[in-house]
N, C-alpha and C positions, 0 to 999 in steps of 0.2 A: 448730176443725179443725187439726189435726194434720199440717203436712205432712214427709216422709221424703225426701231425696236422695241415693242412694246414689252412690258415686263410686269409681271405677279410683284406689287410691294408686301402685300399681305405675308407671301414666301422668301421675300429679301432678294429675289434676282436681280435688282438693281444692280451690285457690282459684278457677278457676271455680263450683262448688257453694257455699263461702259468697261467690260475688260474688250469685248468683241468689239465696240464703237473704235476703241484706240485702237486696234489690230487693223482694222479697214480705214481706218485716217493713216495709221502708218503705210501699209503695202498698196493703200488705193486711189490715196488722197481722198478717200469719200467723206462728206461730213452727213454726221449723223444727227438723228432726233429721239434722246429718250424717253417716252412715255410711260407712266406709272396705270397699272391700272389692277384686275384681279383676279380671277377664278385660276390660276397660279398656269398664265398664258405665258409663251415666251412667243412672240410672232415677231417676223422678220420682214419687212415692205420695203421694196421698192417703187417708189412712185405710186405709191397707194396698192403697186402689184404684190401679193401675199407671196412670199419667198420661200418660209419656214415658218412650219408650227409644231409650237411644242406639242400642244393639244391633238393634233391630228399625227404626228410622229412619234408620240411617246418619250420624248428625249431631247435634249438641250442639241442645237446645231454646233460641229467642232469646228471653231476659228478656222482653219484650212480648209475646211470645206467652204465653208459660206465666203472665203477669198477667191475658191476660185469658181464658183457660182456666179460671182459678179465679174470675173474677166471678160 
């Protein structure tokens, strides 16, 4: 599995998204894809399935959760 993080560069979320990348490579072996993008999105896919969004949650996902979302 395939997971995507898409990220606001305009906002600098980039090192938050690879702090969460490396948290799910470490506890899941999941390899990740970070995409750069804007309107200050934090979205979370799996397999193109939408996971998390900042945008619609009002709030960044916490590493333990989005770990065990994908158990």
């Amino acid at each position: 599995m395939t997971i995507r993080i898409e990220y606001c560069r305009v906002w600098n979320y980039q090192p938050r998204a690879a702090r969460l990348a490396a948290t799910l490579k470490e506890k899941l072996q999941l390899e990740t894809q970070l995409v750069a993008g804007g309107r200050g999105a934090f979205e979370v896919f799996a397999e193109d399935q939408l996971l998390f969004s900042k945008l619609n949650e009002g709030r960044f996902p916490e590493e333990q959760e989005m770990v065990d979302l994908l158990r």
